[in-house]
C-alpha positions as a Markdown table, in Angstrom:
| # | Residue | x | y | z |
|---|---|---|---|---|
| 1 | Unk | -3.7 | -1.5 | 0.0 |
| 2 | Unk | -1.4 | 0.6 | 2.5 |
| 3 | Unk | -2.5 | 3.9 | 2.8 |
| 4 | Unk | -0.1 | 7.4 | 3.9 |
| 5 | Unk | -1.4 | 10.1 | 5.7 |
| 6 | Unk | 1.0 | 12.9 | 5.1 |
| 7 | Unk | 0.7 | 16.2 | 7.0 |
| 8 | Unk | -2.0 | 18.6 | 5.7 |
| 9 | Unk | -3.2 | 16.6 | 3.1 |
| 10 | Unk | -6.0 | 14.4 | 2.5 |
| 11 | Unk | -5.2 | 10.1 | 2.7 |
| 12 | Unk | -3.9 | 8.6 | -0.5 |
| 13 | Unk | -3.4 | 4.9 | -1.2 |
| 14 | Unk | -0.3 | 3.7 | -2.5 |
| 15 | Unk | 0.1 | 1.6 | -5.6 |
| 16 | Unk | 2.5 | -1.2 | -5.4 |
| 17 | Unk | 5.3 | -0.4 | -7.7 |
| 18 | Unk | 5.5 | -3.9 | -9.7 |
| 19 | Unk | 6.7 | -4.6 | -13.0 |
| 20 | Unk | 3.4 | -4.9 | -14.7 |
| 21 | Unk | 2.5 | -1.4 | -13.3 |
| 22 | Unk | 6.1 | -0.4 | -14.5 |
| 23 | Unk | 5.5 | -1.5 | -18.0 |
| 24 | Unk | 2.0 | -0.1 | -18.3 |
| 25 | Unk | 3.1 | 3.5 | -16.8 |
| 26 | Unk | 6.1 | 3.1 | -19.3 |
| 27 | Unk | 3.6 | 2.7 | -22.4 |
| 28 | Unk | 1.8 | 5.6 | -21.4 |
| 29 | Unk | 5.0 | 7.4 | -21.3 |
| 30 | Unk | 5.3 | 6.2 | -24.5 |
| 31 | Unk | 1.7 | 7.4 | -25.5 |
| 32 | Unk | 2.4 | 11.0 | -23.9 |
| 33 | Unk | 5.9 | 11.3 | -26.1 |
| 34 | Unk | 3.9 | 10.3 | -29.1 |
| 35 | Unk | 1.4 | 12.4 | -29.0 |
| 36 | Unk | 2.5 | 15.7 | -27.4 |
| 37 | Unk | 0.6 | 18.9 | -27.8 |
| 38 | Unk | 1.2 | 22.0 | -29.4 |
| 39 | Unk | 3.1 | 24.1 | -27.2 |
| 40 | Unk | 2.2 | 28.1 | -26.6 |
| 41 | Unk | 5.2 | 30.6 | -27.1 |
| 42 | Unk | 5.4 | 32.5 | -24.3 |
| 43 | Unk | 7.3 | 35.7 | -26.2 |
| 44 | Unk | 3.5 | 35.7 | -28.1 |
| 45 | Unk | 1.4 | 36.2 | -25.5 |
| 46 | Unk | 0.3 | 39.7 | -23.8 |
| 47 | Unk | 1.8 | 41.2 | -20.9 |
| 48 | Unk | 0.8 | 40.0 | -17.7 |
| 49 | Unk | -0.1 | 36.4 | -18.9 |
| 50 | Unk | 0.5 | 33.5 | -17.5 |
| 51 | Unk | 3.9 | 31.7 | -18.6 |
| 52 | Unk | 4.0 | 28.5 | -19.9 |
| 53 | Unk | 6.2 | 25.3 | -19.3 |
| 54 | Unk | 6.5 | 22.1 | -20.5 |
| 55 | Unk | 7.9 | 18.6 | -19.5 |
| 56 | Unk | 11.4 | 18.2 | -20.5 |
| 57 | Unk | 10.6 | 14.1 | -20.8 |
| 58 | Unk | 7.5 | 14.0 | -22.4 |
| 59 | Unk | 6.6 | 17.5 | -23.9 |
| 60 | Unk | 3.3 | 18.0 | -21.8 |
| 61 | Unk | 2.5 | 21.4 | -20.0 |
| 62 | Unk | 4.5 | 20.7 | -16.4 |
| 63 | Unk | 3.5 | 24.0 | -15.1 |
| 64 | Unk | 1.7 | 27.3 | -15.7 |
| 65 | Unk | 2.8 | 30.3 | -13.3 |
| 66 | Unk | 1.9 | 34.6 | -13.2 |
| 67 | Unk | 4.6 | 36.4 | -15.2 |
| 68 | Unk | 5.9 | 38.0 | -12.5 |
| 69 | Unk | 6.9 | 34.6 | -10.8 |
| 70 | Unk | 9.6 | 33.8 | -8.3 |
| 71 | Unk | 10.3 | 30.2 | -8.1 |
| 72 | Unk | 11.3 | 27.7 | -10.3 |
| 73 | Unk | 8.9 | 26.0 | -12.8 |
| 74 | Unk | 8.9 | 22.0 | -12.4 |
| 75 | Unk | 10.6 | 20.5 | -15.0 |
| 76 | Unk | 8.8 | 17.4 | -15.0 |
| 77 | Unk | 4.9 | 16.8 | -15.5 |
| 78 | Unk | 3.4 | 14.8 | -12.5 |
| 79 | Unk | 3.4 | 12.1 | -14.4 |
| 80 | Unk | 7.0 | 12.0 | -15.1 |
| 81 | Unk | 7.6 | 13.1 | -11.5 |
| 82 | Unk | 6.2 | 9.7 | -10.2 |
| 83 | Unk | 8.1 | 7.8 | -12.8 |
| 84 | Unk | 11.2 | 9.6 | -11.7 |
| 85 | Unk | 10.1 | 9.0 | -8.0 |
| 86 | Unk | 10.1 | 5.1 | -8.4 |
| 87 | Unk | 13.1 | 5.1 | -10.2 |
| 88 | Unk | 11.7 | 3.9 | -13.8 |
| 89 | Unk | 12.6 | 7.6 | -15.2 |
| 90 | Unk | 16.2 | 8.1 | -16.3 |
C-alpha cells in the first residue's frame, strides 16, 4: 500500500478508496446515525468546563474545547471528515 509522509507527523498508509470500502464506511455511517449518544448541554455544566460539540452528520462528539476558546469547533467527527474528504459525504 502507498504510504504519505506529511510534514511533522508520523507515516500513515493510505486506503484505496474503492467501492466496497465506500459501502462498508457508509454502513457504519449508518451504524453511527442509529445509534448516537446522549449529548451533554453545555448551559448545565459549571463555569470553566469544557464545551461540548457534536457532529452535524452523525450526532457524535466532533470536538471538546476550554470555555474560554477562540477558534472554531469542527463540525464534523473524523469520521465524517474522511467521508467528506473522499467525496462519499454530501
Amino acid at each position: 500500500m502507498p504510504t504519505k509522509k506529511a510534514p511533522g507527523r508520523p507515516i500513515r498508509t493510505l486506503v484505496p478508496a474503492t467501492l466496497e470500502g465506500m459501502e462498508v464506511a457508509l454502513k457504519a455511517l449508518a451504524n453511527r446515525r442509529a445509534n448516537r449518544p446522549e449529548q451533554i448541554d453545555n448551559s448545565r455544566l459549571y463555569a470553566g468546563s469544557d464545551m461540548y460539540y457534536y457532529c452535524i452528520s452523525c450526532g457524535h462528539e466532533s470536538d471538546v474545547l476550554p470555555e474560554c476558546h477562540v477558534f472554531r469547533p469542527k463540525k464534523l467527527c473524523r469520521e465524517c471528515q474522511a467521508l467528506k474528504d473522499l467525496g462519499w459525504l454530501v
